[in-house]
C-alpha positions in Angstrom: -37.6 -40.8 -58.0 -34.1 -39.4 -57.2 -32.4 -36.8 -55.1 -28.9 -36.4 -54.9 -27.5 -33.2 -52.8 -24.1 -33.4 -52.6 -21.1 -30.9 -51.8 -18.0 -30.6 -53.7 -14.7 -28.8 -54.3 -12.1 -28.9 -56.0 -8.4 -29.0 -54.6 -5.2 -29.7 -57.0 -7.5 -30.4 -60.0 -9.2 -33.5 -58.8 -12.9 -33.8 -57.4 -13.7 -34.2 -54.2 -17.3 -35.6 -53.0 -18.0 -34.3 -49.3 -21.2 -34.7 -47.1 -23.8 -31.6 -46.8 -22.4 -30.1 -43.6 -24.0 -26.9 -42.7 -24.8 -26.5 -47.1 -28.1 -28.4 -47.6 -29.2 -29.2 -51.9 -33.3 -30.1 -51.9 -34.9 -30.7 -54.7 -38.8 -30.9 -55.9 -40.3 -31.9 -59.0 -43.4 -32.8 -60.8 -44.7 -36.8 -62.3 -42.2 -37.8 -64.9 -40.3 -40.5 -65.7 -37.0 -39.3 -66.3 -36.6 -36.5 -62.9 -34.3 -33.8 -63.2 -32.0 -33.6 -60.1 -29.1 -31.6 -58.4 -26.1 -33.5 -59.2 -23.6 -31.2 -57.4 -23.2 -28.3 -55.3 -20.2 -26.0 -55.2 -19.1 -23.6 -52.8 -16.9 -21.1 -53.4 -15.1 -18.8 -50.6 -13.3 -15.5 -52.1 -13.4 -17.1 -55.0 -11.7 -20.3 -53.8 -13.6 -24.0 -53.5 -14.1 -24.6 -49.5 -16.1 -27.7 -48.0 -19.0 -26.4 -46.6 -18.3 -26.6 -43.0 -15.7 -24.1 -43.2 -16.5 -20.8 -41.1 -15.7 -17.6 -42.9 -15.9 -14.0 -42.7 -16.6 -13.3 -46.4 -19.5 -13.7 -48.6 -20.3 -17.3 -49.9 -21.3 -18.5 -53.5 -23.3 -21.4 -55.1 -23.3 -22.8 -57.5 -25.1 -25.7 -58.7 -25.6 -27.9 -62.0 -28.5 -30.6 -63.1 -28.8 -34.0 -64.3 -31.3 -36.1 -65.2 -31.9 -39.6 -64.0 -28.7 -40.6 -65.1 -28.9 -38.9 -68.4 -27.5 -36.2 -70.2 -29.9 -33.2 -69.1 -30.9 -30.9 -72.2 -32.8 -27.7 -70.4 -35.2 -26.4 -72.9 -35.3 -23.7 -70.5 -32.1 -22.5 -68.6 -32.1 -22.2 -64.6 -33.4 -19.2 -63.3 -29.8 -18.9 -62.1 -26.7 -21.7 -61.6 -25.2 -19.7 -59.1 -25.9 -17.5 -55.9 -23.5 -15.2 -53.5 -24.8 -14.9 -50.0 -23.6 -12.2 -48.3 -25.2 -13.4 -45.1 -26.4 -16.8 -43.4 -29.5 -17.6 -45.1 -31.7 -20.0 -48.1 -31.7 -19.8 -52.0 -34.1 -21.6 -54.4 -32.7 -22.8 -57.8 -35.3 -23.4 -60.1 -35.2 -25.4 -63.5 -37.3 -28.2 -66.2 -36.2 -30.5 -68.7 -37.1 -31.1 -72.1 -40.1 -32.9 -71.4 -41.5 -29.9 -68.9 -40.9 -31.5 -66.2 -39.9 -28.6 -63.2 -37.8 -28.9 -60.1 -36.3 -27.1 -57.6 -33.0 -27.1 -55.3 -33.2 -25.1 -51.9 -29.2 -24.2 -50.9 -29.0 -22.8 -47.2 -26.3 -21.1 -46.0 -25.2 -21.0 -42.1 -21.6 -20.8 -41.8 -20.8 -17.0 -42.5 -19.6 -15.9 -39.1 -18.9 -12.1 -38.6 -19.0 -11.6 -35.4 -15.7 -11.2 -33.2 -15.2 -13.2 -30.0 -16.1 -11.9 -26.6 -13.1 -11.7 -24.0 -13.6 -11.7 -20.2 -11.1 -10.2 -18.0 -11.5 -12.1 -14.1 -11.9 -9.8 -11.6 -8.9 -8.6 -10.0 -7.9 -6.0 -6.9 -6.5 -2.6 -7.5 -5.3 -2.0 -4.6 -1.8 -0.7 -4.4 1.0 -3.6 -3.8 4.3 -4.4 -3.6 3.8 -7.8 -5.6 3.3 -9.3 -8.9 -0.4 -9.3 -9.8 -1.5 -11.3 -12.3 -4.5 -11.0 -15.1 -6.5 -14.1 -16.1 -8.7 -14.2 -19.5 -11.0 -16.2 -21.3 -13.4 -15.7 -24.3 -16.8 -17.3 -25.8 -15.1 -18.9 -28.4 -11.8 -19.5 -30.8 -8.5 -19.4 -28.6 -6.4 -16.3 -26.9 -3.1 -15.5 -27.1 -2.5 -15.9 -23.6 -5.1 -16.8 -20.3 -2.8 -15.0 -18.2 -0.2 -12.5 -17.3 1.6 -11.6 -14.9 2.9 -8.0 -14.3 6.2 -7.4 -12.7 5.8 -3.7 -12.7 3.1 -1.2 -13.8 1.9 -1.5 -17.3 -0.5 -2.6 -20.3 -1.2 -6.2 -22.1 -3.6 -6.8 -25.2 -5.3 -10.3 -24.7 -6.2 -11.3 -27.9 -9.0 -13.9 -28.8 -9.2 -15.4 -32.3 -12.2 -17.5 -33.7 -12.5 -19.9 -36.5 -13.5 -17.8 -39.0 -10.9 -15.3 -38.5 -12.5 -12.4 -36.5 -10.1 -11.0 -33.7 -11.2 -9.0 -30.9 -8.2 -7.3 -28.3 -9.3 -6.4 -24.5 -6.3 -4.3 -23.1 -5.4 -4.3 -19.1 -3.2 -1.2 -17.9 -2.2 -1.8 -14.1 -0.6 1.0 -12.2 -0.9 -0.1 -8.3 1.9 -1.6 -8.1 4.2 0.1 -5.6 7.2 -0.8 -4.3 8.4 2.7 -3.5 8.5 4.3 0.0 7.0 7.6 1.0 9.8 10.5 1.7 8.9 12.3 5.3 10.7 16.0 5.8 10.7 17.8 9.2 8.9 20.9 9.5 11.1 23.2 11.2 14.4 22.3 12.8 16.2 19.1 13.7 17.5 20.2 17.2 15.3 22.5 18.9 14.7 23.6 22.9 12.3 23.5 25.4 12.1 25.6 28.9 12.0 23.2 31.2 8.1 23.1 33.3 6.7 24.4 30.0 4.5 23.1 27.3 5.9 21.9 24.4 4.5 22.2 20.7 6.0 20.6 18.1 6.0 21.8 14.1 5.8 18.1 13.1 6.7 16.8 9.6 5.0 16.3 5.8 5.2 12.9 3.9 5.0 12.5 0.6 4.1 9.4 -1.6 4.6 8.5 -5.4 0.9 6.9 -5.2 -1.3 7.6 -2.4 -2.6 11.2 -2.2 -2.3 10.9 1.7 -0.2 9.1 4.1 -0.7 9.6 7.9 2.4 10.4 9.9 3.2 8.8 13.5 5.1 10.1 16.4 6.9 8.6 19.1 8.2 10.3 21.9 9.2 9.9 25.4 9.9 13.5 25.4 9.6 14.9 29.5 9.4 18.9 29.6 10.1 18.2 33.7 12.9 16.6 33.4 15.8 18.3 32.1 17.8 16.0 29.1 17.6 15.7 25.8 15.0 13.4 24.2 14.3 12.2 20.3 11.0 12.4 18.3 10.9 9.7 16.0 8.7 10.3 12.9 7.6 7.3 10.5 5.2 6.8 8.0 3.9 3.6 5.6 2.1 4.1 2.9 -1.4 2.0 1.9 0.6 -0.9 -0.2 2.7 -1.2 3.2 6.0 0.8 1.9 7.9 1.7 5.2 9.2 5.1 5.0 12.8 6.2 6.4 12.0 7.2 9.9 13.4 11.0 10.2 14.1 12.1 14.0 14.2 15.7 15.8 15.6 15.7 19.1 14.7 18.2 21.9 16.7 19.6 24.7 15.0 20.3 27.9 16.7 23.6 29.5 16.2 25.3 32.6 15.6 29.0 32.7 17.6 30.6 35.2 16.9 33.9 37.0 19.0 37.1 37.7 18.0 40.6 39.3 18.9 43.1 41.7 17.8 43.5 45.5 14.6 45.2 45.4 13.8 45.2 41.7 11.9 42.9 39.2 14.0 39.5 38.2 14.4 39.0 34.1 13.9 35.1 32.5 16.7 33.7 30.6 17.3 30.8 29.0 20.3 28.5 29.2 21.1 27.4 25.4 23.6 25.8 23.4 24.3 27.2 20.1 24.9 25.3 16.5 27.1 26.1 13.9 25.6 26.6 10.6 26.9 27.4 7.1 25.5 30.8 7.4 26.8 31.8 11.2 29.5 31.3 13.2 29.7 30.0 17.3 30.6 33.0 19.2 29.9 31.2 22.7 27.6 29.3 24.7 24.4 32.1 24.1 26.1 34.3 21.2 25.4 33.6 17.6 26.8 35.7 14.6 24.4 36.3 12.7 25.5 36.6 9.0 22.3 36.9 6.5 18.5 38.6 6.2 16.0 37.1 8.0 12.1 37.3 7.4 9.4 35.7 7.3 8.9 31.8 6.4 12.9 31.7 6.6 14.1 28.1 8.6 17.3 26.9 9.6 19.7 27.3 12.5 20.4 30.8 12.3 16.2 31.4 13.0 16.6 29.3 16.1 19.5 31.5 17.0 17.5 34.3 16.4 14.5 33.2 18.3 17.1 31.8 21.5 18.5 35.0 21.5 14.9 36.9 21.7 14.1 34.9 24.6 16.6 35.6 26.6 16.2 38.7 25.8 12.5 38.9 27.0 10.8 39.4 23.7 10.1 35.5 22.3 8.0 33.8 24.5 7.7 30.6 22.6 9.6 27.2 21.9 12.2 28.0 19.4 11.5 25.9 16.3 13.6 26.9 13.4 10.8 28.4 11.6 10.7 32.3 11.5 6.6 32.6 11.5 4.1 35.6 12.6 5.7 35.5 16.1 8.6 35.2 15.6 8.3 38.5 13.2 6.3 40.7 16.0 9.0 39.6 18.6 11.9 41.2 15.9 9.7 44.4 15.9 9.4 44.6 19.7 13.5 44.4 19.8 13.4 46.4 16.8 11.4 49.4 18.7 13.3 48.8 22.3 16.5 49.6 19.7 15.2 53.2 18.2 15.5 50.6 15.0 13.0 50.8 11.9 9.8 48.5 12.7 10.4 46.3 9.6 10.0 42.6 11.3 12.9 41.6 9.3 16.0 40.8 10.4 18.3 43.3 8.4 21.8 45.1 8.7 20.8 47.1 11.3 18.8 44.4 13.0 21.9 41.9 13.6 24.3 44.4 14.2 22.2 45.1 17.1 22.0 41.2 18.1 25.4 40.5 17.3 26.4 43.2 19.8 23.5 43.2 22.5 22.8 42.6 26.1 19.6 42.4 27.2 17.2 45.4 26.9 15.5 47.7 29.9 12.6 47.0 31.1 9.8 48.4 33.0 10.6 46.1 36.0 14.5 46.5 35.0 13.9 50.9 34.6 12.4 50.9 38.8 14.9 48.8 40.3 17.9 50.9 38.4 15.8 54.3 40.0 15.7 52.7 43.7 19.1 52.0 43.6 20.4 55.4 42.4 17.9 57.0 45.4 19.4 54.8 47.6 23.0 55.3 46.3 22.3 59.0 46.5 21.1 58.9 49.7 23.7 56.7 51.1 26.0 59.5 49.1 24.5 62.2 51.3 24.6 60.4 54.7 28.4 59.6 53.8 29.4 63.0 53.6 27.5 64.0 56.6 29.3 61.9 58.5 33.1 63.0 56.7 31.9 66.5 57.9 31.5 65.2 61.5 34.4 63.4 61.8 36.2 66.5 60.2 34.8 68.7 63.0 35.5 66.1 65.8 39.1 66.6 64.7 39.7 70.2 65.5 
């Protein structure tokens, strides 16, 4: 009895003899003296001869031929087949007889079609917003990658790619975009130079920050700001954002003012306060508490000319607040209290009409202002009266 299961193929013409590998050749047969047998096994890839071990992606074909003991094999009978194309990992039976009726049999299996593309792992990594390199690591089940790492110097994408013996690919893409090296902007709400009365509470408009990443960034304030002390004291604003981005710190400073007093004997006392105008590119400095006022004003206007506006209101008894540079709701009901103490249209904006009046006015009668000028007419007349009285007197004293 013989077997013989051998693999060959055939590379620049000549024959070459390898060991089964993952391609196995068995043969059965019944009693006979002269035993057919497999006397070689040929696998073919694509059409092209492989060794049997080789992993591949495509279909794989068999084919076999049949000797016996040693002797040229006549089949009265042909095989039921000399070749066989798997098209997936699995076994084949080749069946054939000699001359003599003896049968046998050559079972072919087939493991090394491989279809199935690697499987890539990406390591965990943060995502948390940064201002460093961050870099990806990578491995896979099997074959090699193009890289096991990368390292991102700014915000971006990277294929790895994992390769296996039998050719399949697979590609795992990794898109970073928390990397930040960019500081948040803050903006003052309001003006930069703004007053406060002196003994009175102070509210301030604050500032907004904004950030190219993070959605919200908190704002601090630091102050040593003392409304009973008189001086002038800075607000420093800063800001940093989550992946530690310091932002330009952005300042306001306040004055702290006294309000001074005036009235007449008798009569009610108007509140004024002490200011210190600015020049802007829409006004002009008339003096230390007159401002030119040179545009429209309404409502959600800012700038100097607004804290001009509300100064001015103050002193005039109509804007009780902190000026802030921001003309708002109060500002606007204060401009149609002037507005109404002028015989002027009840608009709330600050129109032609509107800052001819403050360009030209002194400060408007009140109720307190209305009895002392009465008292001191009654008493002027009466002083009036008693002085002419006494001009008669003297008159008749000098006869």
């Amino acid at each position: 009895m013989r077997i013989r299961a051998l693999t060959s193929f055939v590379l620049g013409g000549a024959l070459t003899v390898l060991g089964p590998y993952s391609v196995q050749a068995n043969t059965t047969f019944t009693t006979d003296t002269i035993t057919p047998y497999v006397s070689s096994v040929v696998i073919r890839i694509d059409g092209n001869f492989v060794p049997a071990s080789t992993k591949t992606q495509s279909n794989v074909t068999i084919i076999v031929s049949v000797e016996s003991a040693g002797l040229p094999y006549t089949m009265d009978t042909p095989l039921n087949t000399d070749s066989h194309t798997f098209t997936e990992n699995g076994s084949f039976t080749f069946v054939f007889h000699d001359s003599n009726g003896t049968t046998g049999s050559s079972t072919v299996t087939v493991d090394n079609i491989d279809r199935t593309a690697p499987t890539i792992t990406i390591d965990a990594y943060s995502d948390t917003p940064t201002t460093t390199d961050v870099t990806i690591s990578a491995s896979t089940n099997e074959g090699s990658l193009n890289s096991t790492s990368h390292t991102f110097t700014e915000n971006g994408s990277f294929d790895f790619v994992a390769t296996d013996e039998a050719g399949n690919a697979s590609t795992s893409t990794v898109s970073i975009s928390h990397i930040d090296r960019e500081a948040p902007v803050i903006s003052l709400v309001g003006s930069s130079a703004v007053q406060s009365p002196l003994d009175a509470s102070y509210t301030d408009a604050g500032a907004t920050v904004v950030d190219n990443l993070d959605t919200s960034v908190s704002v601090s304030l630091a102050s040593t700001l003392d409304t009973g002390t008189l001086g002038t004291y800075t607000l420093t604003y800063s800001a940093t954002d989550t992946a530690g981005n310091v932002a330009t710190p952005v300042v306001r400073s306040v004055e702290v003012v006294r309000r001074v007093s005036s009235g007449g004997g008798g009569g009610g006392s108007a509140r004024t306060t002490q200011t210190t105008s600015v020049a802007s590119a829409t006004g002009r400095v008339l003096g230390a508490s007159t401002y030119s006022f040179s545009r429209d004003l309404t409502i959600k206007d800012t700038g100097e000319d607004v804290s001009a506006l509300q100064q001015q209101l103050a002193s005039l008894g109509f804007f009780t607040e902190t000026p802030t540079g921001y003309f708002g709701a109060k500002t606007q009901a204060a401009v149609r209290a002037y507005q109404a103490a002028r015989a002027i249209p009840q608009t709330g904006v600050v129109g032609p009409l509107t800052r001819a009046a403050l360009n030209g006015a002194t400060a408007a009668p009140t109720a307190a202002n209305t009895s002392t000028i009465s008292a001191l007419q009654a008493h002027i007349a009466l002083l009036t009266a008693q002085l002419q009285l006494l001009q008669a007197k003297l008159a008749a004293l000098s006869l």
